[in-house]
C-alpha positions in Angstrom: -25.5 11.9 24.2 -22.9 10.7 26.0 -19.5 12.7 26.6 -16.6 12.9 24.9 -14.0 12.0 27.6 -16.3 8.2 27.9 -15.3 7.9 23.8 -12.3 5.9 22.4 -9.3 7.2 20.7 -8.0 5.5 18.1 -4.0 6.5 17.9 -2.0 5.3 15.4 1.7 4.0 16.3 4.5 2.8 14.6 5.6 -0.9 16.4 8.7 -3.4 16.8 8.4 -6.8 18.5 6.2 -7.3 21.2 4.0 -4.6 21.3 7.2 -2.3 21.1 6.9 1.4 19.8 8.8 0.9 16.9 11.8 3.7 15.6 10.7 5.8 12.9 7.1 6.8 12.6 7.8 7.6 8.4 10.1 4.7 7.9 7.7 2.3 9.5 7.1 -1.4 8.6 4.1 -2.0 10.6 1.7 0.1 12.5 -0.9 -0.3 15.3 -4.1 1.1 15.5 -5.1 1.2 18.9 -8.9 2.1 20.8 -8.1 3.5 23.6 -10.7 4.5 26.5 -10.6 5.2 30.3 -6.8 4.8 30.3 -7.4 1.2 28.5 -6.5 -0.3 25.5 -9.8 -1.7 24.1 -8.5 -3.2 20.7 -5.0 -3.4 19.1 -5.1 -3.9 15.4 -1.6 -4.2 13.8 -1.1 -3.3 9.9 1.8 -3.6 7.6 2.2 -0.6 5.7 5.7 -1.1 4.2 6.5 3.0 4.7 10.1 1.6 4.9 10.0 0.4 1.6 8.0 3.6 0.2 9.6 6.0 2.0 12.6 6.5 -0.4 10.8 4.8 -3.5 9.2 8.7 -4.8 9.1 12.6 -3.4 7.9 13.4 0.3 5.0 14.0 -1.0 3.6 11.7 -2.1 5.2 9.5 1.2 3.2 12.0 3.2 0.1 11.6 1.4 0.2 8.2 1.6 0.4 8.1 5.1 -2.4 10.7 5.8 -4.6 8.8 3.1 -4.2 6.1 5.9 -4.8 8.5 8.9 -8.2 9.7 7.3 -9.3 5.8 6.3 -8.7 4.7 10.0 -10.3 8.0 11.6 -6.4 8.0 13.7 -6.8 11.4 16.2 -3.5 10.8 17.6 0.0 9.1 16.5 2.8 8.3 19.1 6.5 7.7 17.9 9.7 7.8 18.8 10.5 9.8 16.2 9.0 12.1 13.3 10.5 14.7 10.8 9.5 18.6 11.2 7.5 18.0 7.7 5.2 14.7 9.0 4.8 16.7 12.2 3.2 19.7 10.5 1.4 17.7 8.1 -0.2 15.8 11.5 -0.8 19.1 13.1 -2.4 20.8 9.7 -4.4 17.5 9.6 -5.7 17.8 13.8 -4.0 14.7 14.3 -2.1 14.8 17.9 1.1 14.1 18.1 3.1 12.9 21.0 7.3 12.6 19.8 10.1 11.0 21.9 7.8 8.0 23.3 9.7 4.1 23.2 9.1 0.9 24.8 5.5 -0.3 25.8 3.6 0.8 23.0 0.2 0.0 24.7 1.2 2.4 27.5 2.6 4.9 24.5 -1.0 4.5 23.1 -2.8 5.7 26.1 -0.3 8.6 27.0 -1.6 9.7 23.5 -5.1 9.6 24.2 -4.8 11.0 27.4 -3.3 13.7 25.8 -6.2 14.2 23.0 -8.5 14.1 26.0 -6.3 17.3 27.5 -7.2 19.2 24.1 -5.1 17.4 21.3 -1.8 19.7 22.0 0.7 18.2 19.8 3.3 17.5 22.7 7.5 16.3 22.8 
């Protein structure tokens, strides 16, 4: 069997133009799904998700459980944004999701700060 640390992450990320982390991780237009393994991306696999649009269309609740409906269909272990409410972060956290807040720019190199950071144990981090 071989061990864990050679296995991809798959971390979920909210993104802008050009690979960008994009603003709001709740209020998101389009995602990412990136593999990530050995400190490299091995696939990125951008999705419109429209959580901008849904966001204010009904409660928080059922925005959050639409977003961890897609979490749990892409198998996601660890999201990066720049930014995420208190509620979305516990949810993530309750969920085993890891979640690594405060990240912009290069969202390739957000993506594998995340997975490094799932390989340290999966400590949600700021």
């Amino acid at each position: 069997m071989p061990e864990r640390a050679s296995e991809a992450v798959l971390v979920c990320l909210p993104v802008g133009p050009g690979r960008t982390v994009g603003h709001s991780w709740g209020k998101a237009e389009r995602v990412a799904l990136a593999s990530v393994r050995d400190g490299a991306v091995l696939t990125w696999d951008e999705r419109d998700v429209g959580w901008d649009r849904s966001h204010d269309a009904g409660t928080h609740g059922s925005h959050h459980a639409r977003i961890v409906r897609f979490l749990r269909e892409h198998a996601v272990e660890a999201v990066a944004a720049s930014h995420m409410g208190p509620p979305m972060e516990h949810t993530l956290e309750r969920l085993g999701v890891a979640v690594l807040l405060g990240v912009d720019g290069d969202g390739e190199a957000a993506a594998v700060s995340a997975a490094a950071r799932v390989r340290a144990g999966g400590a949600p981090a700021r």
